[in-house]
N, C-alpha and C positions, 0 to 999 in steps of 0.2 A: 535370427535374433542376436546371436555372440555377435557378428561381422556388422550389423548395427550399432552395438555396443560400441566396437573397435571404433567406427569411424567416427561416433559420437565424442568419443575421446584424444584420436589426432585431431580432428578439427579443433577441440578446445581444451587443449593442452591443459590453462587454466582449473577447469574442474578433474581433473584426475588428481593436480597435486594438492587440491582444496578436501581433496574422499580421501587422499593419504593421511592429511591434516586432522580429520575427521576420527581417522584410527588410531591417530595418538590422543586425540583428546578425552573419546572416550572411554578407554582404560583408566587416565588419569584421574578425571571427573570420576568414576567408579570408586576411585581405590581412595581419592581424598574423603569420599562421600562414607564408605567403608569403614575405613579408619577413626572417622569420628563419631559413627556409630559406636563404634568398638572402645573409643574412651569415655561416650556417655556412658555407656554399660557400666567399664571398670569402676567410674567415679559413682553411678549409683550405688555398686555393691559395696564399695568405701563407705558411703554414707551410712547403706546398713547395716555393715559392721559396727559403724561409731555408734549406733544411737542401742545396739545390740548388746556390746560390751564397753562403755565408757570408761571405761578404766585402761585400757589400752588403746593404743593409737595405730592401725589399719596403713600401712603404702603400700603403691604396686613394687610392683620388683623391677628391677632394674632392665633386666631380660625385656620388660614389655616396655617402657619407656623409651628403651633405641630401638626396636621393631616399631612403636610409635611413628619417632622422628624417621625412621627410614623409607619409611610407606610413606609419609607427608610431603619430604623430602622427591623421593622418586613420584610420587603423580605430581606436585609443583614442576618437577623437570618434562616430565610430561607434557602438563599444559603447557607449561613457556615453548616448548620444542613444537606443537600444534599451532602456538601461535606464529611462530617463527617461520614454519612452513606456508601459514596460510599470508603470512606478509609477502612471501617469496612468490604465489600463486596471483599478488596482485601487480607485481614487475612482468608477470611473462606476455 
């Protein structure tokens, strides 16, 4: 079964680096998808705050805000790096 595998992927060089492309993206797609779970959350709890104690005004902290853009940041590079790869998988 493996020595099938193997030959399946000399012969089509093609799909080996389109499964590589594959493994960057899906991290990526994860972690964008992740992440803006993760800021719906913060901003619903902001809103329950506001409407809990009006008198004061509710932000994230800073700390979360570049963990934010960092995760956004890093799966964007992710996906451009998947698509990058898989452009490169349609030259060979």
């Amino acid at each position: 079964m493996s020595l099938h595998l193997m030959t399946l992927f000399t012969a089509h060089p093609a799909k080996l680096i389109n499964l590589l492309a594959l493994f960057f993206a899906f991290p990526g797609g994860w972690l964008l998808h992740a992440t803006r779970r993760r800021e719906q959350r913060a901003m619903a709890s902001l809103q329950a705050q506001r409407e809990s104690r009006p008198s004061e005004e509710p932000t994230l902290d800073w700390a979360t805000l570049r963990m934010n853009r960092f995760f956004y940041s890093f799966g964007f590079a992710c996906m451009g790096l998947a698509l990058l790869v898989s452009w490169i998988s349609t030259q060979v």
